[in-house]
N, C-alpha and C positions, 0 to 999 in steps of 0.2 A: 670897583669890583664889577666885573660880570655878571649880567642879570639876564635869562634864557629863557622863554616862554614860548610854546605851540603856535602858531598861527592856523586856525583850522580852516580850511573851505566852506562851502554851503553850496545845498541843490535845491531848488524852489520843486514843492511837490506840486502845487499849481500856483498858475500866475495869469494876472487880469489888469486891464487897464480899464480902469473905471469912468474915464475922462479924459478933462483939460480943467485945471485950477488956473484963477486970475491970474497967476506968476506965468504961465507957461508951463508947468509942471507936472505932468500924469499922475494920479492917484491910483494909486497899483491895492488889489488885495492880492494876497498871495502867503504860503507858507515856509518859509525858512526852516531849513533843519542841517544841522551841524555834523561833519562827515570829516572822518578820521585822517583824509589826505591831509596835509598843512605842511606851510613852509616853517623856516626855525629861525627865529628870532631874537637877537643879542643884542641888549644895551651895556652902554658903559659911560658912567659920567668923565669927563676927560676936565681942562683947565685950561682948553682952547678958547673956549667963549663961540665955538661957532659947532656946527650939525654936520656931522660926516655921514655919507654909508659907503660901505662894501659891500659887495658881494661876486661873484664869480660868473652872474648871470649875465649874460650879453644884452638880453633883452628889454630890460629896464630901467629908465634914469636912474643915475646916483648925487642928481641936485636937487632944488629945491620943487623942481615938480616931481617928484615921486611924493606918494600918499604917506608914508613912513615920516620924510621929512616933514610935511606938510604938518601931522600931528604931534610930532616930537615941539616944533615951533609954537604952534597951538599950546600946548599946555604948558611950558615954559613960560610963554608971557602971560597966562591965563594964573599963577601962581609965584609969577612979579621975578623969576630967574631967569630971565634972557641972557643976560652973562655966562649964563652955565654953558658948558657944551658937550654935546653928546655926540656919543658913536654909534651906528647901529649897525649891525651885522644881518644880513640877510639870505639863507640859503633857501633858496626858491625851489620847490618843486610842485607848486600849484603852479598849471601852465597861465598864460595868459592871454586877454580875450576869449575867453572861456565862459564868461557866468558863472563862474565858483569863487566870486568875490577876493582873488587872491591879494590884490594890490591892498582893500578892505579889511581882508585882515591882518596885515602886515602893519596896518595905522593902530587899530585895535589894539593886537598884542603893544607894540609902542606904548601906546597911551597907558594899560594897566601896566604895565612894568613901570615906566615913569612914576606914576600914583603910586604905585607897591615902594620905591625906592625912598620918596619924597614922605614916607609913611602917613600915605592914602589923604592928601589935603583938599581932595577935592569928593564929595559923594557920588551914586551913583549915576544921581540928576545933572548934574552938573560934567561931570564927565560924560554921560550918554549925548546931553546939548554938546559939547565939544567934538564929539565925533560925528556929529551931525553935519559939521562946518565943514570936515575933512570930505565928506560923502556920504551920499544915502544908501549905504551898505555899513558902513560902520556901525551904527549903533546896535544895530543886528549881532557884529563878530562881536562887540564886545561884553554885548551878554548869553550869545550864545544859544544850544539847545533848540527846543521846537514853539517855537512864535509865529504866531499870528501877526503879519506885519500890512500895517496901511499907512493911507495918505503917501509922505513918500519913501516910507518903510521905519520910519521913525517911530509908529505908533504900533506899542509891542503889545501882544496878547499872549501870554505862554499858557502853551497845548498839553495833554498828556503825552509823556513820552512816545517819540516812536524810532522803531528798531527796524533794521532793515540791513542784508549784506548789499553794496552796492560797488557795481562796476559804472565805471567813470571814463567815456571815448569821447576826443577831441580831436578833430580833424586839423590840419596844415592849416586849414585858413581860416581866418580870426573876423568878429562882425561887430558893428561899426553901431554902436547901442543908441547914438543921435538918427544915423539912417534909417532904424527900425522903429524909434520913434517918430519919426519923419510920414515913414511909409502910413504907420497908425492914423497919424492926421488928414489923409488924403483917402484912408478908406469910410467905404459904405459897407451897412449890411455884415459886419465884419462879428463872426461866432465868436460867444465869451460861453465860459465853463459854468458852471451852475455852482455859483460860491455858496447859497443857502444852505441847499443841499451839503454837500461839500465840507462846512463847517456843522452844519446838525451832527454827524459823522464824528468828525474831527473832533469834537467838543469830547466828546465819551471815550476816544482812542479807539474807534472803530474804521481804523484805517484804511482798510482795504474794500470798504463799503464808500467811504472817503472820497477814496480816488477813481470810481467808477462816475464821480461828477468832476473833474478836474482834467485841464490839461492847459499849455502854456501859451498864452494867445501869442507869443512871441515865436513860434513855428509857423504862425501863418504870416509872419513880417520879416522874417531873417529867413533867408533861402541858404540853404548850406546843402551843398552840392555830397555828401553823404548818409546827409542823416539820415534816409526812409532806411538805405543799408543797413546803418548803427542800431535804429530801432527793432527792426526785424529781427538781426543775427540778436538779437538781446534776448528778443520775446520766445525766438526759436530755441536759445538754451535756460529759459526757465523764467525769463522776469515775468513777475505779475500787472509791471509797470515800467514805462519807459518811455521818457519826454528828454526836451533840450531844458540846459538850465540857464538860469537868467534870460539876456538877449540873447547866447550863444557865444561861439559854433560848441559848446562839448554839449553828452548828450550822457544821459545817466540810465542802470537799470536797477529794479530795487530786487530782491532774490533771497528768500528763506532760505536756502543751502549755499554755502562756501563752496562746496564742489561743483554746484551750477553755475556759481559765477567767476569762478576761476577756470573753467572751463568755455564760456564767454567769454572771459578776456583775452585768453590763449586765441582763440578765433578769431577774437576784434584785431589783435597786436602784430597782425604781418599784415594788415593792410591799414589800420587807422595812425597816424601821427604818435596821439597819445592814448594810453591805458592803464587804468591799474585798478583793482578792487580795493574797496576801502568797507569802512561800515559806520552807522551813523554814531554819534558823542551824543549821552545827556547828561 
């Protein structure tokens, strides 16, 4: 039987790299919040013994390195049914290379529909370490809402709600999240956001006091040949906020009225790649 579940995206309201961990690894703080775009998500246990996917996208593998596959695999031998086999369906409309974690949450949704199917054999410790394996955006989709996320986003702190209409623009060209890590290690002197601040704020749900200490240290390592545009026309039709999300290239606005940000968008959409308004999930 067919089992169907949301994939939602995410936009980091701010993002910090706090380092370099023994492994190699960046220690990011930053805040995750959960946004109504998503791709749509179908499992189906089959009597193949092996992991399929479809989907209509051009864009994406449909073998074993897609992240879907990757977690489908994962929790299958993590709950001793390797023999099984699954199908996954995939309708993408979270772009990619983006920073809206689409590939992430495409493993995510997976994983909880498996658990859901399997009638939930694994908790939510155990299934959050298994998303971890997939990538360090996972465990974030698969719980969702507004987290406080560090080390390397695995370590979740959940926020008071927060609410926002948000326009969502992504440019043609896609950025390279090793390169901007890369560029991080070779800079001096390089501005970080004021997380103290920022979370004092953020603790209370004082949002918009919040984000007057926050912004994405990854605007100043990922050059995207639009954004100062995308953020401008944003600020110009009403956003009180507006940064790149993740590594990049898309760029997000946050916006108390629906007519302000459908109205931005109509403006972004004859000149940006991608666009759409969404608003945030808690």
């Amino acid at each position: 039987m067919l089992k169907t579940k949301k994939a939602y995206a995410k936009i980091n309201l701010t993002l910090d790299l706090t380092g370099v961990l023994p492994n190699g690894y960046h220690p990011i703080f930053t805040l995750m919040q959960t946004v109504s775009l998503c791709d749509e998500i179908g499992v189906e246990i089959t009597g193949t013994g092996v992991i399929e996917i479809e989907s209509e996208e051009k864009n994406i593998p449909l073998d074993m390195s897609n992240t879907a596959y990757k977690a489908a695999a994962l929790f299958l031998e993590k709950i001793g049914k390797s023999d099984v086999g699954v199908k996954i369906y995939i309708d993408k409309n979270i772009p990619s290379q983006a920073g809206l974690a689409g590939g992430s949450a495409d493993a995510a949704a997976v994983l909880n529909l498996l658990n859901e199917h399997f009638s939930f054999p694994l908790s939510e410790k155990e299934l959050l370490a298994l998303a971890l394996k997939v990538g360090a955006d996972v465990p974030f989709c698969v719980k969702g809402k507004t987290q406080l996320c560090q080390n390397i986003g695995e370590v979740m702190s959940e926020l008071p709600a927060f609410w926002a209409f948000v326009v969502i623009a992504k440019p043609e060209e896609g950025v390279s999240t090793k390169e901007a890590f890369a560029r991080f290690d070779k800079s001096e002197n390089i501005s970080h956001p004021d997380n103290d601040n920022f979370l004092f704020y953020a603790a209370r749900g004082e949002y918009k006091k919040a984000l007057e200490n926050a912004f994405n240290i990854f605007e100043l390592l990922s050059v995207v040949e639009q954004g100062e545009y995308i953020k401008e026309t944003m600020k110009k039709y009403g956003a009180y906020y507006a940064s790149m999300s993740g590594s990049g290239s898309a760029f997000f606005g946050l916006f108390d009225s629906y007519e302000d940000a459908q109205k931005c968008e109509k403006a972004l959409s004859d000149k940006v790649y991608f666009t759409c308004v969404c608003e945030t999930v808690n």
